[in-house]
C-alpha positions as a Python dict, from the first residue, in 0.01 Angstrom:
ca = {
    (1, 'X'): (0, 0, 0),
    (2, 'X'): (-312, -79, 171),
    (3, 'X'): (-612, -52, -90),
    (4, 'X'): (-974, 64, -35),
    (5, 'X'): (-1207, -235, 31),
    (6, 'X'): (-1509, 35, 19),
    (7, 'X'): (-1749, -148, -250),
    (8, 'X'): (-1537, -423, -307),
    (9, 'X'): (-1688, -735, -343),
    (10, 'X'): (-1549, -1085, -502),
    (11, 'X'): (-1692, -1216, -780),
    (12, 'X'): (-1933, -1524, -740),
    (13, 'X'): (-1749, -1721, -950),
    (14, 'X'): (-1420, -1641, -815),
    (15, 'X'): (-1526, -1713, -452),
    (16, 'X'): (-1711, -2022, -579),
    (17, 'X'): (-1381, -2134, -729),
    (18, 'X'): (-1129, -2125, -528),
    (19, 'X'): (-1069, -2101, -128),
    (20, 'X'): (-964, -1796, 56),
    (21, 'X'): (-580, -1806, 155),
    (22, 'X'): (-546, -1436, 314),
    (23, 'X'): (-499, -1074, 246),
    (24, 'X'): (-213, -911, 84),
    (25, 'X'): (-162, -512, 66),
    (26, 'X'): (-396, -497, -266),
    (27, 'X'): (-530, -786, -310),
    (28, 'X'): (-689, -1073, -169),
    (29, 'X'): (-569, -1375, -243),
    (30, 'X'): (-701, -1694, -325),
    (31, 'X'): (-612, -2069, -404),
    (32, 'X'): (-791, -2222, -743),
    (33, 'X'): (-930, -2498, -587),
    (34, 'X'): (-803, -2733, -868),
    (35, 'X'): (-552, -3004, -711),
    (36, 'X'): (-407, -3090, -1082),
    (37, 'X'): (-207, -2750, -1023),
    (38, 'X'): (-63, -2452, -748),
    (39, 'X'): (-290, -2215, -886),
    (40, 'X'): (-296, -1853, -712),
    (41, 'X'): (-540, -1605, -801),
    (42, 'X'): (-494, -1237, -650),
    (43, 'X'): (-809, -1018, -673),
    (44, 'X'): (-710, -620, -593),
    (45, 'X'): (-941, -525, -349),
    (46, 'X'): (-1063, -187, -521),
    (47, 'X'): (-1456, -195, -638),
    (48, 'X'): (-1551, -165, -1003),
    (49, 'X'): (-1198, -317, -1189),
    (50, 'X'): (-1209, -506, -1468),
    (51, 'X'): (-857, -414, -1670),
    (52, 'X'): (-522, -357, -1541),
    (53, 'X'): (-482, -60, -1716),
    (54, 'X'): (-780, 87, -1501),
    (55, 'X'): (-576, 61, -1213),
    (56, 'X'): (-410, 418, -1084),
    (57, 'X'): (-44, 360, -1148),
    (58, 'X'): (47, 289, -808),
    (59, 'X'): (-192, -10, -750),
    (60, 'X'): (-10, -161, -1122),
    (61, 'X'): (326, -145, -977),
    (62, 'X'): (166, -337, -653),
    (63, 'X'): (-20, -578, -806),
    (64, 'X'): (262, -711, -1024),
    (65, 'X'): (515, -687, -681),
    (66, 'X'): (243, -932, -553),
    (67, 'X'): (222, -1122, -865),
    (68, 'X'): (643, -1184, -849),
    (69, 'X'): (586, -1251, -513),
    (70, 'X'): (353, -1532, -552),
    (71, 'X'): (527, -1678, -807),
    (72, 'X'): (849, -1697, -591),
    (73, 'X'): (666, -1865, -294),
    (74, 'X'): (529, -2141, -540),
    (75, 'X'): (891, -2205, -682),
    (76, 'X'): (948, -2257, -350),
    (77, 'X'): (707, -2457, -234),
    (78, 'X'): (643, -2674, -559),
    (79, 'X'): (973, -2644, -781),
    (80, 'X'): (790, -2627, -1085),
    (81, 'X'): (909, -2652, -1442),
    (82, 'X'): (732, -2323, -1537),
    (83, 'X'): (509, -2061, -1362),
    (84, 'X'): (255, -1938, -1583),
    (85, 'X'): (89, -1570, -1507),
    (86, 'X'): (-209, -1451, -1684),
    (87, 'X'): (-442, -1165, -1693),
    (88, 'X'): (-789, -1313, -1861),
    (89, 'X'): (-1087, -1184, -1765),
    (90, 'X'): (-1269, -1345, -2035),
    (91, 'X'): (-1538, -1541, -1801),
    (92, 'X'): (-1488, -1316, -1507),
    (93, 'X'): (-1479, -934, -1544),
    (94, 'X'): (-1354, -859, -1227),
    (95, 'X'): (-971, -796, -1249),
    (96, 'X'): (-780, -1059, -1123),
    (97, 'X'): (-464, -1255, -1189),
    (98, 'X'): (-337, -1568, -1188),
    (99, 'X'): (-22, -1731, -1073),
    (100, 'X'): (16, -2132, -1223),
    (101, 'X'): (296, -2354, -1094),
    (102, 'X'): (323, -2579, -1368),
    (103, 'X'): (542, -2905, -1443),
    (104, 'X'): (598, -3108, -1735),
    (105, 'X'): (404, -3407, -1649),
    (106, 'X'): (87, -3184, -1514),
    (107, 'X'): (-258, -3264, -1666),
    (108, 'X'): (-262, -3012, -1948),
    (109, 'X'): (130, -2995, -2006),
    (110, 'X'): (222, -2814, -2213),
    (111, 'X'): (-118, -2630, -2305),
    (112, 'X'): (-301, -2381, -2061),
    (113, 'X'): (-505, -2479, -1821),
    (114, 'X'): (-795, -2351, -1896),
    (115, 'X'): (-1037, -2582, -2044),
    (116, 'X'): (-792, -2888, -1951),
    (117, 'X'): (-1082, -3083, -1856),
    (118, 'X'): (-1258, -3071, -1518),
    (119, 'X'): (-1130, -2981, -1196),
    (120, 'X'): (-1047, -3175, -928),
    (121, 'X'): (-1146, -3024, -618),
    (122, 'X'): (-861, -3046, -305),
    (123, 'X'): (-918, -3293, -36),
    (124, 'X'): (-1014, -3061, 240),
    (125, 'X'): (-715, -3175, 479),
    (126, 'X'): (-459, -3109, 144),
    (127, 'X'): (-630, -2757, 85),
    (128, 'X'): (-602, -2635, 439),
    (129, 'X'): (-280, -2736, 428),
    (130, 'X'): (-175, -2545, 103),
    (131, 'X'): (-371, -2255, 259),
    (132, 'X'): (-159, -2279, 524),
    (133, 'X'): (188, -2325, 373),
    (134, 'X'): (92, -2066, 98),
    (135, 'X'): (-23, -1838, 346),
    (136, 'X'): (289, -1893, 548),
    (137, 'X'): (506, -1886, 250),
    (138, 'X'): (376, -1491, 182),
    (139, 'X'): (271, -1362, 537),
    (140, 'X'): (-74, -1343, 468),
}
C-alpha cells in the first residue's frame, strides 16, 4: 500500500522528538529519541489524521500490519519483557502510534512511559546505529 504524501506534513513535535529511521508503505517511521527505551513511532503519511478510526479501512489494516511488524523487529533486536503499543494523541493530534520495547528493570517499569521523568537523548553514534539496525531490521 503506498499512501498519499500530498499535504502531509509531520508534526513539530513529533519531528522535534524523535529521529527519522525511514519510510514504510503508510507510514513514516521514526525512533523516540529517548535512550531509557526502543521506542518506535509510525506516523501514516496521509494529511489531516488525527484518529484511527478516520483512516479508510484499508490504511487500518496497514497501519496495524506495520505496527506487528515493528514490534517483532524490536523483540528481535532488544528481547524485551513486554512491548507496549499505544494510540494517544493527547499532546499531539496528528495520528501516530507507538511501539515500546520495554523490560522489567527499565526507568518507569512497570508504569508507562509517559511522564517517567525526562528524556535522555541518544548519543549520536548509539542513535545512528539503532537507526540503522532498526531500519535494517524492517527494510526501510
Amino acid at each position: 500500500m503506498s499512501a498519499p504524501a500530498t499535504g502531509f506534513v509531520l508534526h513539530a513535535r513529533l519531528a522535534a522528538d524523535s529521529v527519522a529511521v525511514g519510510l514504510l508503505a503508510l507510514s513514516e517511521l521514526r525512533l523516540m529519541n529517548d535512550a531509557r527505551f526502543p521506542w518506535l513511532i509510525l506516523v501514516p503519511r496521509i494529511a489531516d489524521i488525527s484518529d484511527y478510526t478516520a483512516l479508510p479501512a484499508r490504511a487500518q489494516a496497514a497501519l496495524w500490519d506495520e505496527i506487528g511488524r515493528c514490534a517483532q523487529a524490536l523483540k528481535a533486536l532488544y528481547a524485551p519483557t513486554r512491548v507496549n503499543i499505544g494510540l494517544l494523541g493527547n499532546l499531539v493530534p496528528q495520528l501516530h502510534a507507538h511501539v515500546v520495547a520495554r523490560f522489567d528493570h527499565d526507568a518507569a517499569w512497570p508504569g508507562p512511559v509517559w511522564g517517567s521523568g525526562p528524556a535522555v537523548a541518544y548519543d549520536p553514534s548509539a542513535a545512528t546505529a539503532c537507526v540503522r539496525a532498526i531500519g535494517r531490521a524492517l527494510d526501510c
